[in-house]
Structures are given as structure tokens and as C-alpha cells.
C-alpha positions as CSV (number, residue, x, y, z in Angstrom):
1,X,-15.2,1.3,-17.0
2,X,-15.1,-2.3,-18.5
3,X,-11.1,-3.8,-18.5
4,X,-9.8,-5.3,-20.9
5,X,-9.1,-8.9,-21.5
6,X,-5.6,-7.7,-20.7
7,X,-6.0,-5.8,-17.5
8,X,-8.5,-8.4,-16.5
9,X,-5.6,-10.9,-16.1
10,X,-3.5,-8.0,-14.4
11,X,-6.2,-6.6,-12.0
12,X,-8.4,-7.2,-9.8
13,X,-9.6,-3.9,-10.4
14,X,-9.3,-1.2,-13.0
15,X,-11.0,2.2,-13.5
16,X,-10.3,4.9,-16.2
17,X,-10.1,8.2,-15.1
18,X,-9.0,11.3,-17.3
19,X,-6.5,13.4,-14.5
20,X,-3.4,12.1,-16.2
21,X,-2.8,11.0,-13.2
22,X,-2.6,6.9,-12.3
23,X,-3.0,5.6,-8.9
24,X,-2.2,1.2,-7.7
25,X,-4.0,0.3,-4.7
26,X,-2.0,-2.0,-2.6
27,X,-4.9,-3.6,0.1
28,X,-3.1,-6.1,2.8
29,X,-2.3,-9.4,2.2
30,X,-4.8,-11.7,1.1
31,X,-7.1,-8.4,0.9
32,X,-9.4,-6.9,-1.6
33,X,-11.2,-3.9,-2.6
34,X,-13.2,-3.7,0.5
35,X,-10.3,-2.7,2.8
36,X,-9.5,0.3,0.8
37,X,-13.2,1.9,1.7
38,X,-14.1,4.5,0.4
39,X,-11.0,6.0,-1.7
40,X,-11.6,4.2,-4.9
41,X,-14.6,6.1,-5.2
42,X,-13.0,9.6,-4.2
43,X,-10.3,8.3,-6.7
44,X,-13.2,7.9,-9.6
45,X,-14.9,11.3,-8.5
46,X,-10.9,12.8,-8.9
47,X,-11.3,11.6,-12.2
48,X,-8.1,9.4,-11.5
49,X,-7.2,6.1,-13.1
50,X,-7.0,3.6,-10.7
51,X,-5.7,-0.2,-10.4
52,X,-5.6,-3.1,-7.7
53,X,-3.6,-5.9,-9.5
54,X,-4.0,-9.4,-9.0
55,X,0.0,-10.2,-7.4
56,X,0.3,-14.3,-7.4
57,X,1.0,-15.1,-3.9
58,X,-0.2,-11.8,-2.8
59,X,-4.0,-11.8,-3.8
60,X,-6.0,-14.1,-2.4
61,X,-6.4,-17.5,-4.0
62,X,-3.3,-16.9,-6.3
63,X,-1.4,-19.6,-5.9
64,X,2.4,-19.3,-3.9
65,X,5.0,-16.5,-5.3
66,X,7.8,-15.3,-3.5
67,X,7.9,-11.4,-2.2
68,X,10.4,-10.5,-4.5
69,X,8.0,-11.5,-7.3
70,X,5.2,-9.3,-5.4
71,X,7.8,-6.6,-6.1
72,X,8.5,-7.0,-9.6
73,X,5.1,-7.0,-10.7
74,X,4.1,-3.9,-9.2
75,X,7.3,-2.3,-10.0
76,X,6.4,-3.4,-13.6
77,X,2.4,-2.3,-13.6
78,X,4.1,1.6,-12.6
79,X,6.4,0.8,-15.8
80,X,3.6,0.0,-17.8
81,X,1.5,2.7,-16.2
82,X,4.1,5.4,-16.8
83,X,4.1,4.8,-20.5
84,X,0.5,6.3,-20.7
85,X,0.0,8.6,-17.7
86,X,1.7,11.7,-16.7
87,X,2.4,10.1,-13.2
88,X,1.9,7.1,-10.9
89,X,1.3,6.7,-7.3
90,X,1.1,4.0,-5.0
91,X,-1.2,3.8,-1.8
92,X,-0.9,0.8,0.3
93,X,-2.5,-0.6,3.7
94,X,-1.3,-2.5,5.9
95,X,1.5,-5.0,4.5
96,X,0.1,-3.3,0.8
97,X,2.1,0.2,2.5
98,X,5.1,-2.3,3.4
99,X,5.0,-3.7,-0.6
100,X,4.7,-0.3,-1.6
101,X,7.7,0.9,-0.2
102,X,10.0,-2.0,-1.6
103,X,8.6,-0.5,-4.7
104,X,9.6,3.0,-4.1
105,X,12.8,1.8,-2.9
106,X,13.9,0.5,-6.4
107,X,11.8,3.0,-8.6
108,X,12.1,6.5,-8.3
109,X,9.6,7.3,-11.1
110,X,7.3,6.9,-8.7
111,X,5.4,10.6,-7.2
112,X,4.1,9.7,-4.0
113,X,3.2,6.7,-1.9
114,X,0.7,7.1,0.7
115,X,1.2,4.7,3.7
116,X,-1.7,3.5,5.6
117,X,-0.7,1.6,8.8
118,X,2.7,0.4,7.3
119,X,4.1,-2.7,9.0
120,X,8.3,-2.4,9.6
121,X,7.6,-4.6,13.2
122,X,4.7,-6.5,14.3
123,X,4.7,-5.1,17.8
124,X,1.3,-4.2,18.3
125,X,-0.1,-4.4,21.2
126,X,-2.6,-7.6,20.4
127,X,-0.1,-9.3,18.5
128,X,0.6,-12.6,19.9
129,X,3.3,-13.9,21.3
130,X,4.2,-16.7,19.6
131,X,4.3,-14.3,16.1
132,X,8.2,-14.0,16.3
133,X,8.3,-17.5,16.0
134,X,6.3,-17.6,13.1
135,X,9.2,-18.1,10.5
136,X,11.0,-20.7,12.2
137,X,8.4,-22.9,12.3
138,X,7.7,-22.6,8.7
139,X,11.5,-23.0,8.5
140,X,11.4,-26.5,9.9
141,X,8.9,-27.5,7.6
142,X,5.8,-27.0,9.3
143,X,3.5,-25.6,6.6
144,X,0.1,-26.6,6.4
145,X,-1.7,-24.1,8.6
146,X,-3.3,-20.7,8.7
147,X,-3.2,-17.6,10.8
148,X,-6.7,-16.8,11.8
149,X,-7.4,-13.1,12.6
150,X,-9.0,-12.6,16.2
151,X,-10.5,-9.8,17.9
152,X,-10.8,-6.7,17.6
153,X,-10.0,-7.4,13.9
154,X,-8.5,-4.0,13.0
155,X,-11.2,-2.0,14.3
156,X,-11.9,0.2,17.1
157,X,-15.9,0.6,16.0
158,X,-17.7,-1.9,17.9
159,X,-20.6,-2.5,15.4
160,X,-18.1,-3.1,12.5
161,X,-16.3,-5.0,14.4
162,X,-19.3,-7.7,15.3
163,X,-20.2,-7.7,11.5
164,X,-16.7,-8.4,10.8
165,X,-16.5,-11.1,13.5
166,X,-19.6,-13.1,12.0
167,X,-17.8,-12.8,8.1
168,X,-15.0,-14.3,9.8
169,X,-16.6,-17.4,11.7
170,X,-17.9,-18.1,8.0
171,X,-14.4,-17.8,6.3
172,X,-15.0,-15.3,4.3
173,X,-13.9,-11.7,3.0
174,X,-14.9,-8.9,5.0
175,X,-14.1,-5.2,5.5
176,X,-10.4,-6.3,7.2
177,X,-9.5,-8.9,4.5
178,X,-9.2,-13.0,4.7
179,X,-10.3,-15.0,7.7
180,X,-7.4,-16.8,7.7
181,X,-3.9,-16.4,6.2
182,X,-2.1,-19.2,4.8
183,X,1.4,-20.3,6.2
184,X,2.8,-19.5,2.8
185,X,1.8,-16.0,2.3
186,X,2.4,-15.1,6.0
187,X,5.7,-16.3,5.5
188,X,7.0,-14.5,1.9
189,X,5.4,-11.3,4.0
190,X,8.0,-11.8,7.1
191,X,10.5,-11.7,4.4
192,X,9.4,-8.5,2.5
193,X,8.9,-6.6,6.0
194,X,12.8,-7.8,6.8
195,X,13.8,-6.8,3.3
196,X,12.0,-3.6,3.0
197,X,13.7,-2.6,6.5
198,X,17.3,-2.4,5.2
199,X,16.8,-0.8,2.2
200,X,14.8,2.5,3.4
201,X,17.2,5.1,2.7
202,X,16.7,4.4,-1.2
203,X,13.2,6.0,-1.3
204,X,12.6,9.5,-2.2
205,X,9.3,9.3,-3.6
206,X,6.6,12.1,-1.6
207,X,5.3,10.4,1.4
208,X,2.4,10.5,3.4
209,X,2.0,8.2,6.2
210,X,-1.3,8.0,8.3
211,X,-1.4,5.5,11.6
212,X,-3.1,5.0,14.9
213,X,-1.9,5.6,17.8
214,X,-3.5,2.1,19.5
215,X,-2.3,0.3,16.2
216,X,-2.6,-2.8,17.5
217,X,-0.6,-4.6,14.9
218,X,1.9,-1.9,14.7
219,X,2.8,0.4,16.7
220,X,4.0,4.2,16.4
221,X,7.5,2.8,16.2
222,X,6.9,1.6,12.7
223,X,6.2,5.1,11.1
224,X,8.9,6.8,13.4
225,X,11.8,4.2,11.8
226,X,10.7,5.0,8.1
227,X,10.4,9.0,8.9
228,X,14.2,8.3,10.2
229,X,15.7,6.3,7.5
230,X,13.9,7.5,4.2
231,X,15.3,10.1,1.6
232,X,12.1,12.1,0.9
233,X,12.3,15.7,0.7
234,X,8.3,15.7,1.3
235,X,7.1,13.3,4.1
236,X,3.9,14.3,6.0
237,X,2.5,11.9,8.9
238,X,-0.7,12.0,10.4
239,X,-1.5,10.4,13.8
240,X,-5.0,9.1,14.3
241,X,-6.7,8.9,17.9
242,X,-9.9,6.8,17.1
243,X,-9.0,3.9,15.2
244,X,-6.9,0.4,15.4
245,X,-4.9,-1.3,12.6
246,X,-7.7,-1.0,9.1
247,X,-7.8,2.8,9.2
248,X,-9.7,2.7,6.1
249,X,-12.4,1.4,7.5
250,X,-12.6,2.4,11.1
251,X,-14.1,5.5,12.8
252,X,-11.8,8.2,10.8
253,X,-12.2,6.5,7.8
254,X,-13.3,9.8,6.3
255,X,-10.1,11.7,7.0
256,X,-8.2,9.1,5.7
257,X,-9.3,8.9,2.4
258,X,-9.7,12.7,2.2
259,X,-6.0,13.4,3.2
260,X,-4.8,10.7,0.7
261,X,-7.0,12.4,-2.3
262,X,-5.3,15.4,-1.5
263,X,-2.0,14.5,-0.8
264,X,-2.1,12.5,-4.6
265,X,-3.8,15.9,-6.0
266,X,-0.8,18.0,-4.7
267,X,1.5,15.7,-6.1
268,X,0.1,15.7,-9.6
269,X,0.3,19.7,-8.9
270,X,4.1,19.4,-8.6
271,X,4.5,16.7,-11.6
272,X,2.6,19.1,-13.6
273,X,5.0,21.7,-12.7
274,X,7.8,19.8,-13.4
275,X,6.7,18.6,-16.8
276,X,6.2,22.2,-17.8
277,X,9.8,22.8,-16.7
278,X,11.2,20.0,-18.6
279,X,9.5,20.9,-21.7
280,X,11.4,24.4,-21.3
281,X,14.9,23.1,-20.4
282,X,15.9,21.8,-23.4
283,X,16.9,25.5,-24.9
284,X,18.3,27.5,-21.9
285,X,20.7,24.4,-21.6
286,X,21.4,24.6,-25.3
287,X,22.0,28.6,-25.1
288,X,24.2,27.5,-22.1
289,X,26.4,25.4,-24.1
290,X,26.6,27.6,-26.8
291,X,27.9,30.5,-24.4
292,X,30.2,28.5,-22.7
């Protein structure tokens, strides 16, 4: 479906669905529609709306806003979203599943969140060792360079991993995002990691969380602290074997996107339900009243 001049401004991308149902798609940093694979089409053959907004200083080439701004607008895209649909979800990868939970943490409107290789720590096992420093050296002022991915890119699969390697040497988008990753927006994501971390124990929206177990960007310790500290009654984790950081991409691709269709279509399930027992309430608690 065609946007509107509006939602052209808003989103990268928008499709129109006719569940009732609206899902934002949250890729990493600097990443696009690519990343997500192959669950914007499940979400289209669901017959769910779907949305990747454009977030200044998030989205590639989109200028410099701060994390907390990152928050605010998607927090205000679910406002906006909850106005016309009978619920909203959020499915993020990478530091997307990070922003989506300093969503969920302020707005408990939301139904579920589906977490795809969250980032809490950056304790993989091919992250580099100088990454801890990262901050303060933007901190004393040094600004004006860029984080280049390296090998192996995200991905166990060796053939997507060469065709991502060549995309790379050209600096340009491939399956696992930018090349390179500006000082700026590597910086504003330490701090939304570090502010997302103490705040935890405000989400209760449904949660699904699917990693690897070689993440090697972020290890199994990252889904093991938010299981811990969250408030969800409904939190289902699934560990994958053969696959690195970009699940969504890699060799279980497949399962990913099919558990996250179905994890959203339960949760519409239980919205549904509890739209139908709001619409009743309103009399037994007047009846209540009236006999007490």
C-alpha cells in the first residue's frame, strides 16, 4: 500500500493490513528493512499493519538526535497507532530489541515485544576490545570517526557472509545493516543500552526473546538479565544453535520469523479477549455498586 505524504515523513516503511492488529519494526542501528528478512512479508500475508519509522539519529542518514528522542518517537508512533488499531506491538533486532524495550518500559499499552538478539552488554565473543572504551573517547572529544563492522558480520552462513563482506568493502547497505557506524550514533546507543538496563523491572508487556547461543555481539547473558529483572507475566525465550548475532537473516531465519508471527497472533488472541471483557464490565460493576 502507497503511504501517505504523512507516513512518508514518519516511515521508512508502511503497510496496511486489516487484522486490527499493528506491528513497528525496530531493525539495528543505522539498519533498514533488509535486516528484518523475511517477517514483513509474513506480517503482510497475516494481514497485519506494519511500520519501520524513520527515528532521526537512529535511521541511517538522519542527522544526530539523542536516544531519548529515539524513545519518544516510537513511544509516540504506538500513541498514534493505538488510536486506530485494536493493539500494537513492537519487534526489534539487535539494538532495535534494546529501543524497544525502553519503549515498553514507559508504555504499557503496548501487547508484546518480540526481542531478537537484544543488546544489555556488548560481551560477545568477537567484540573488540577496545569497545568499553568507546564512550570515553567520544567523551574527550574525539568524534569524527566510524565503527566499521568486520568479520563474520552477524552471520554464521558462510555464503551470506562473503556477499555481505563485498557490500561492505563498497560502503553500502547489506543484509546486516551500515558498513560503518558513525561515532555519534554508536555513542547515543551506549547510552540507551545503560539507560534501558536500570529501568527493566517497568516492563510488563508479553515477551518473546529469541538469541544465539554463539552471539557474538551478545552473549546468553544479555537475555538471562532481562528474563531476571522484567515484570511480564508472559516471557518465552528461544535459544538458537546455528546462527551468530542477525538471526533474521542467518541459517534459522525461518524459525525466527515464524515464532514471531505467532507469538504477535497469540497476543492479538488475548487482546481480543480482553476487549470483549471490557466491553462487558461496564454493567456487572454497575449491578455491583448498586448491591452494595
Amino acid at each position: 500500500m502507497t503511504a501517505t505524504p504523512d507516513q512518508q515523513d514518519r516511515y521508512e516503511t508502511f503497510y496496511q493490513g486489516n487484522s486490527g492488529h499493528a506491528v513497528i519494526l525496530l531493525p539495528g542501528l543505522c539498519g533498514s528493512e533488509l535486516e528484518m528478512g523475511v517477517i514483513p512479508r509474513l506480517l503482510r500475508q497475516s494481514g497485519h499493519t506494519y511500520a519501520i519509522p524513520k527515528i532521526p539519529g537512529y535511521s541511517a542518514h538522519t542527522g544526530l538526535k539523542g536516544y531519548q528522542e529515539w524513545i519518544d518517537m516510537v513511544d509516540h508512533l504506538v500513541y498514534d497507532l493505538s488510536s486506530t488499531y485494536e493493539s500494537v506491538s513492537l519487534v526489534g533486532l539487535s539494538m532495535g530489541a534494546t529501543l524497544a524495550l525502553a519503549v515498553a518500559e514507559r508504555n504499557t499499552t503496548i501487547r508484546c515485544i518480540s526481542l531478537l538478539s537484544p543488546v544489555i552488554f556488548f560481551d560477545g565473543w568477537s567484540v573488540p576490545w577496545y569497545h568499553p572504551f568507546l564512550s570515553l573517547i567520544y567523551k574527550l572529544g574525539f568524534r569524527n570517526w566510524h565503527y566499521k563492522e568486520s568479520e563474520p558480520f552477524g552471520v554464521k552462513n558462510k555464503e551470506l557472509r562473503r556477499h555481505i563482506k563485498k557490500a561492505v568493502m563498497a560502503n553500502s547497505v547489506s543484509e546486516l545493516g551500515a558498513a560503518h557506524l558513525p561515532a555519534k550514533h554508536l555513542y547515543q546507543s551506549l547510552q540507551l543500552v545503560a539507560e534501558t538496563k536500570k529501568n527493566l523491572e517497568d516492563v510488563t508487556s508479553d515477551v518473546l526473546i529469541i538469541h544465539a547461543i554463539d552471539d557474538e555481539t551478545a552473549s546468553p547473558k544479555n537475555p538471562d538479565l532481562i528474563i531476571r529483572r522484567i515484570s511480564s507475566e508472559t516471557c518465552r525465550v528461544i535459544w538458537l544453535g546455528n546462527s551468530y548475532h542477525m538471526i533474521t537473516v542467518d541459517n534459522e531465519r525461518e524459525v525466527v520469523a515464524n515464532e514471531v508471527i505467532k507469538f504477535i497472533g497469540i497476543s492479538q488472541q488475548k487482546s481480543d479477549l480482553m476487549a470483549q471483557h471490557d466491553a462487558s464490565s461496564p454493567s456487572l460493576i454497575i449491578k455491583n455498586r448498586h448491591e452494595g
